[in-house]
MARLUMMI-585020 format. One record per atom (N, C-alpha, C, CB): x, y, z. Coordinates in steps of 0.05 Angstrom, whole numbers, padded with zeros to 5 digits, always signed. Glycine has a CB too. Layout:
BEGIN
XYZ;...
END
This chain:
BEGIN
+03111+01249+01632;+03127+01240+01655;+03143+01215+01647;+03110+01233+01679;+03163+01213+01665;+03183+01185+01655;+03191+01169+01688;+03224+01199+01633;+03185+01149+01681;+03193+01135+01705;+03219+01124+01705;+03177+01115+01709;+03248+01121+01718;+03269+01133+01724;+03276+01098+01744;+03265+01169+01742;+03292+01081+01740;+03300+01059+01752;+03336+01058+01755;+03287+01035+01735;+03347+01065+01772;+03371+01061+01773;+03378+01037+01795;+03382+01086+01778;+03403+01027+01782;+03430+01004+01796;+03453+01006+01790;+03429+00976+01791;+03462+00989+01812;+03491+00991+01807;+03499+01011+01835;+03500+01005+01773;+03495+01014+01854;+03510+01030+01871;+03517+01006+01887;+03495+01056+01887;+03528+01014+01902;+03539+01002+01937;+03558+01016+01946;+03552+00971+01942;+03586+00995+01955;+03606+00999+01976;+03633+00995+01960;+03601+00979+02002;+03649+01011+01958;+03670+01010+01947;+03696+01022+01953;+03664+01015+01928;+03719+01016+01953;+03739+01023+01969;+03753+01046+01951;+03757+00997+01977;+03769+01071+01972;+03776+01085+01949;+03800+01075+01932;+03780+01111+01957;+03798+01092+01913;+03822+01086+01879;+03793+01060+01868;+03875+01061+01888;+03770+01058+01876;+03762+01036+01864;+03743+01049+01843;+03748+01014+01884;+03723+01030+01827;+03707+01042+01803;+03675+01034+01808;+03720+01028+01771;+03661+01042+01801;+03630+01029+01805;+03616+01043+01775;+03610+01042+01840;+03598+01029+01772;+03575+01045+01738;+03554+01043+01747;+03572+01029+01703;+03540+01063+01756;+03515+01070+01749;+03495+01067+01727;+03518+01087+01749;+03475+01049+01731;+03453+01053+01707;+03428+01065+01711;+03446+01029+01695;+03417+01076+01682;+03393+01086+01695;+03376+01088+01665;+03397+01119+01714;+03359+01063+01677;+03331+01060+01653;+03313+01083+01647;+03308+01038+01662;+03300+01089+01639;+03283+01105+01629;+03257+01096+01620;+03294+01116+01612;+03247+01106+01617;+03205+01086+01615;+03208+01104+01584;+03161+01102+01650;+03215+01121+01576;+03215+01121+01555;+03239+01136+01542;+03193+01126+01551;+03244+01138+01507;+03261+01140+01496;+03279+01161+01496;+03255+01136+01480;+03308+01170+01509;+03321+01194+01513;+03312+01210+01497;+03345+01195+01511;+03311+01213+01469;+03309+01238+01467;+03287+01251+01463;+03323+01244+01454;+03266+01238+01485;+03251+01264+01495;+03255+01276+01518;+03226+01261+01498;+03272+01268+01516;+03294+01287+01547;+03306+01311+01534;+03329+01264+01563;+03300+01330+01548;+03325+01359+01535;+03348+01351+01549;+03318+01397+01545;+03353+01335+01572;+03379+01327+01589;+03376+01305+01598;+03387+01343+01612;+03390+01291+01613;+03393+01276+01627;+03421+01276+01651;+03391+01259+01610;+03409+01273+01674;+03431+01275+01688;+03437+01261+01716;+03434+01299+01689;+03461+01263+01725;+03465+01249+01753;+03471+01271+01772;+03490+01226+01753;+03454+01265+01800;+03447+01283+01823;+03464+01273+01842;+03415+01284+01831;+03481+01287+01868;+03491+01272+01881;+03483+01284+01915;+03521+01270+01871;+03469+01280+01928;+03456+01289+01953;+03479+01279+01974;+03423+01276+01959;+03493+01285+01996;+03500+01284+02025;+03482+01295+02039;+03523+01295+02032;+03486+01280+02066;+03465+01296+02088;+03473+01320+02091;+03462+01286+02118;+03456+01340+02097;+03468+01371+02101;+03472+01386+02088;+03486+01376+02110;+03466+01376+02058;+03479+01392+02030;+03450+01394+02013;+03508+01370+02010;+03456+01422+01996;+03435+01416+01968;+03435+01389+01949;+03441+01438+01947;+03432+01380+01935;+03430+01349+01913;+03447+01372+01891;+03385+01333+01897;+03463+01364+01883;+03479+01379+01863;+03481+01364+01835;+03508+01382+01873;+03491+01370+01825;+03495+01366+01801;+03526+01344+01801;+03496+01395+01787;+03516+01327+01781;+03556+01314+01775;+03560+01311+01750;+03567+01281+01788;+03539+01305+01729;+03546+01295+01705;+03519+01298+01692;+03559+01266+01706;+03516+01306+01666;+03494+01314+01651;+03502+01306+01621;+03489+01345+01654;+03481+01302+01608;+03486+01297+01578;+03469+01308+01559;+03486+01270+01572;+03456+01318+01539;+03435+01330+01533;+03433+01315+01521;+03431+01351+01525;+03407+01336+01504;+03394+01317+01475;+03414+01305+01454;+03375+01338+01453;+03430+01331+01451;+03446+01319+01426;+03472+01315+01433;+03447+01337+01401;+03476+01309+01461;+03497+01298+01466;+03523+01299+01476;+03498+01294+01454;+03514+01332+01486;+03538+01344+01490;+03536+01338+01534;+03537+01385+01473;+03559+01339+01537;+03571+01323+01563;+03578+01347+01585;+03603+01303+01554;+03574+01339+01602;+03576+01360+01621;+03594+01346+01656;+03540+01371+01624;+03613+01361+01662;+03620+01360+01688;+03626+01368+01704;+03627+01354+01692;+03620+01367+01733;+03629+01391+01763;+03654+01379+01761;+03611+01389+01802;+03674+01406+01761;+03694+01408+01765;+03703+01384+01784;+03696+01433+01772;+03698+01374+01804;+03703+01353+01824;+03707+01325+01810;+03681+01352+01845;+03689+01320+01786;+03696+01291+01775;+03709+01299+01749;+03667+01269+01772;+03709+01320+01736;+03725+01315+01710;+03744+01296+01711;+03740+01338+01700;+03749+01280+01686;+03775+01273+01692;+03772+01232+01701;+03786+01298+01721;+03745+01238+01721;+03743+01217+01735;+03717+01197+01727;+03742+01228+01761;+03706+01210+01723;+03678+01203+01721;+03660+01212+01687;+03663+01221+01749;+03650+01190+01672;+03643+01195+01648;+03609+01183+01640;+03667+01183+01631;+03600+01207+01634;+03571+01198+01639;+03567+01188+01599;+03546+01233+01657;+03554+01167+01597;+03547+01167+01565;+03514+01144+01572;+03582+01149+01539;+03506+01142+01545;+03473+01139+01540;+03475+01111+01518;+03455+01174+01521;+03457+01097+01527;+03456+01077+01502;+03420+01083+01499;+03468+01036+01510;+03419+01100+01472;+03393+01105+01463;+03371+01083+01455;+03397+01120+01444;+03386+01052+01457;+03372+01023+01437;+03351+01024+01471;+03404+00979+01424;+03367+01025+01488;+03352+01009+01515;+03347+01031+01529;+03370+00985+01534;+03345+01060+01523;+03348+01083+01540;+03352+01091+01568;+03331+01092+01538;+03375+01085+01566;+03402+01067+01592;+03416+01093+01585;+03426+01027+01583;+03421+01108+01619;+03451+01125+01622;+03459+01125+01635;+03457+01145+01620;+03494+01114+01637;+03507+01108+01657;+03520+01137+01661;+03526+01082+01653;+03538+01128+01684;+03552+01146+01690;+03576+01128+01709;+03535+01170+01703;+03589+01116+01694;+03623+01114+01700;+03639+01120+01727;+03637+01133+01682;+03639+01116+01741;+03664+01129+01764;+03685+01114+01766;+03656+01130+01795;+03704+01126+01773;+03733+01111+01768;+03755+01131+01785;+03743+01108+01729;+03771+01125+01802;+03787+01133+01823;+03775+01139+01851;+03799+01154+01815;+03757+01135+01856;+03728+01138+01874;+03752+01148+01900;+03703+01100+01882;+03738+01172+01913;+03748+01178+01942;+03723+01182+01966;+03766+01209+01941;+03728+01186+01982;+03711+01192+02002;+03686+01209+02002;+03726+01202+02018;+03703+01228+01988;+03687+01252+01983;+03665+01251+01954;+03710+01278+01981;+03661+01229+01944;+03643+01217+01925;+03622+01197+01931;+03657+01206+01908;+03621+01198+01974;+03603+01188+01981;+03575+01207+01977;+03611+01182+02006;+03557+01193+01972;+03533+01207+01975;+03506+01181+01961;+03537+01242+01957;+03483+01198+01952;+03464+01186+01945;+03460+01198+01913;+03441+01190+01965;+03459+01182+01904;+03460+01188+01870;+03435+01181+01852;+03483+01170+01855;+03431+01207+01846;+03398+01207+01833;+03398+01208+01802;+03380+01236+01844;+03392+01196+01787;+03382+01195+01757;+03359+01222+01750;+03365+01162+01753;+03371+01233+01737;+03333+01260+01734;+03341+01257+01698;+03337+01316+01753;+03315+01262+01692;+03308+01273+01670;+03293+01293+01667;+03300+01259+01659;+03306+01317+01651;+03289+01339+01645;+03274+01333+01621;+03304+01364+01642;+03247+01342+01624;+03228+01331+01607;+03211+01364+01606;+03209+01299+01621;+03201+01374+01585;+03180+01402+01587;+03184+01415+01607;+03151+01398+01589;+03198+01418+01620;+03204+01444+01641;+03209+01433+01672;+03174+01467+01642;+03211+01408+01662;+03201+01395+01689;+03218+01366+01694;+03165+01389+01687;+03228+01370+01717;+03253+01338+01729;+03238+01321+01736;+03276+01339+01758;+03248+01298+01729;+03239+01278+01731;+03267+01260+01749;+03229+01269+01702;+03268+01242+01772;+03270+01234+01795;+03268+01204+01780;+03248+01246+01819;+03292+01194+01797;+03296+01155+01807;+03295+01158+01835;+03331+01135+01798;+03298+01137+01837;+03292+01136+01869;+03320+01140+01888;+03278+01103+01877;+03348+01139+01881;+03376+01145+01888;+03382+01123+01894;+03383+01163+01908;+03411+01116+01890;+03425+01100+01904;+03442+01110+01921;+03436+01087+01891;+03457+01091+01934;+03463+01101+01961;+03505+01090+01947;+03440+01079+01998;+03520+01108+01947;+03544+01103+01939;+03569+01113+01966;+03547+01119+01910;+03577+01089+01980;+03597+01092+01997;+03625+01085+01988;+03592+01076+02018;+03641+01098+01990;+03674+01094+01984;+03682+01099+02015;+03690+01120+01958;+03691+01073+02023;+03709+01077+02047;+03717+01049+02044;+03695+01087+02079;+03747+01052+02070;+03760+01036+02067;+03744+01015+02098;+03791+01049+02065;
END
C-alpha cells in the first residue's frame, strides 16, 4: 500500500493556472501508474492525466493541450500542471496510484475556477 498526500488546490479564476502535488509514502516506480482523478457531484471520478512506470503520459481529450502531468522521482512528487483553467475543470481532484492490481487514493482536493 502507499499513502497518497496532495496540495495545492483552491480557488482560481478562469484563463488562470494552479499545480497540483502529490507525495507518495513510497518510491514511483513501484507504481505501474500514477494518476489524477477528477470527481463532480453527480458524475463517475474520471480520469484527467496519467503517467506510467516508464513514463509515458496520458490525457482526456478535455485537458490536452492544457494541462501537463510530470513526476520528480528524488521526492516521489507528481504534479499535474493546469493552465487556462475554465469552469468546467471544477471538481475534486484525486492523486491514485496503481500498485499490484490495486488503486491507491489521496484524500482530493477541492479545485474551483470561477469568477
Amino acid at each position: 500500500q502507499v499513502h497518497l498526500v496532495e496540495s495545492g488546490g483552491g480557488r482560481v479564476e478562469p484563463g488562470g493556472s494552479l499545480t497540483l502535488s502529490c507525495v507518495a509514502s513510497r518510491p514511483l516506480a513501484t507504481s505501474e501508474q500514477m494518476a489524477w482523478y477528477r470527481q463532480v457531484p453527480g458524475k463517475e471520478r474520471d480520469i484527467v492525466a496519467s503517467i506510467t512506470h516508464d513514463g509515458i503520459k496520458g490525457y482526456v481529450g478535455a485537458v490536452k493541450g492544457r494541462f501537463a502531468i510530470s513526476r520528480d522521482i528524488a521526492t516521489n512528487t507528481v504534479y499535474l500542471q493546469m493552465n487556462d483553467l475554465t469552469s468546467e475543470d471544477t471538481g475534486i481532484y484525486c492523486c491514485n496510484a496503481f500498485i499490484g492490481g490495486e488503486f491507491n487514493w489521496g484524500q482530493g482536493l477541492q479545485v474551483t475556477v470561477s469568477s
